[in-house]
C-alpha positions as CSV (number, residue, x, y, z in Angstrom):
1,X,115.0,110.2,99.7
2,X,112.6,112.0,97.7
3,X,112.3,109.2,95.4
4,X,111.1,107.1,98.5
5,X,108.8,109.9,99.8
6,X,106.9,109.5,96.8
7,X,106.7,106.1,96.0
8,X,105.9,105.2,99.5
9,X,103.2,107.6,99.2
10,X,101.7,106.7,96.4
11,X,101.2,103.2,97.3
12,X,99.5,104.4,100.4
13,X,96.8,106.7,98.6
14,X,94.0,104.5,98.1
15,X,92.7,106.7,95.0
16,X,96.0,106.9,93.5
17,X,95.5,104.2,90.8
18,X,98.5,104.4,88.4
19,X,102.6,105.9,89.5
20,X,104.4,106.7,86.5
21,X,107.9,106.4,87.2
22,X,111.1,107.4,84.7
23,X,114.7,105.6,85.3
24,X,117.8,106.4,83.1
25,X,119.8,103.0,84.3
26,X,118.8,99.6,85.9
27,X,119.8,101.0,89.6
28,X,117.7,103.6,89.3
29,X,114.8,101.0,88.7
30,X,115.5,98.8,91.2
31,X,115.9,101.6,93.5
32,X,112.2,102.4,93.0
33,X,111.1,99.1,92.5
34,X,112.3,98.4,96.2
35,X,110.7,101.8,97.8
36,X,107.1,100.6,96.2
37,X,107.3,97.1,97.9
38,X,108.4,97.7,101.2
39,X,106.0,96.5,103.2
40,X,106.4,99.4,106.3
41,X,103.8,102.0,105.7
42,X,105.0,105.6,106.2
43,X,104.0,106.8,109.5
44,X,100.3,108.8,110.0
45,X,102.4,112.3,111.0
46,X,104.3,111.6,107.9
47,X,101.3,111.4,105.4
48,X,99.9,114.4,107.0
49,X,103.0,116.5,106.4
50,X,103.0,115.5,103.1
51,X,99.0,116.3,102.4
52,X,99.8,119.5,104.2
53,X,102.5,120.6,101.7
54,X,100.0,119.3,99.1
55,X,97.0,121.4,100.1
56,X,98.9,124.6,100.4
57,X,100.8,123.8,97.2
58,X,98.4,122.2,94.4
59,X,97.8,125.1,92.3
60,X,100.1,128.1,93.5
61,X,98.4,130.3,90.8
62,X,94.9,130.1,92.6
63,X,96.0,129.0,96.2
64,X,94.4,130.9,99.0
65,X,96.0,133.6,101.1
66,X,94.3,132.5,104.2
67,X,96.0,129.0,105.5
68,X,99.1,129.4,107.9
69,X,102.3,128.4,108.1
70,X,100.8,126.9,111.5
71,X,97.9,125.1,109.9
72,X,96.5,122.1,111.9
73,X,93.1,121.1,110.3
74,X,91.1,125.0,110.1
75,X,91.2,127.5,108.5
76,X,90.7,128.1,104.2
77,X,92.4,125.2,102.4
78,X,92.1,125.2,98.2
79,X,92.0,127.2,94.7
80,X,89.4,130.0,94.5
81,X,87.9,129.9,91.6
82,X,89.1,132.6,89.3
């Protein structure tokens, strides 16, 4: 689930200090609860997919033109400065 994408992620980002989290019922927080204590790591391909999305995505406004669909570590990657 997307829920679990993102707290397992989360817990793996060493610089990622603080996950704010928003439930509307007790299942919903036991739900995440459980996803940010499993102790199984997501997989290395996995984190990478994610941090891919991420670097194309993080600010569409200024995101560059230059990194393919294909991308595998060259290329542009970032915001040009407006």
């Amino acid at each position: 689930s997307l829920t679990e994408l993102s707290l397992r992620w989360c817990r793996q980002r060493s610089l990622v200090t603080t996950t704010l989290v928003g439930h509307t019922n007790l299942a919903q927080l036991k739900e995440s609860v459980k996803f940010f204590t499993d102790k199984e790591p997501l997989s290395d391909e996995i984190m990478w997919e994610v941090d891919r999305v991420h670097m194309r995505n993080r600010l569409p406004i200024f995101s560059s033109n230059h990194v393919g669909k294909d991308w595998e570590g060259s290329g542009e990657i970032g915001e040009t400065i407006p």
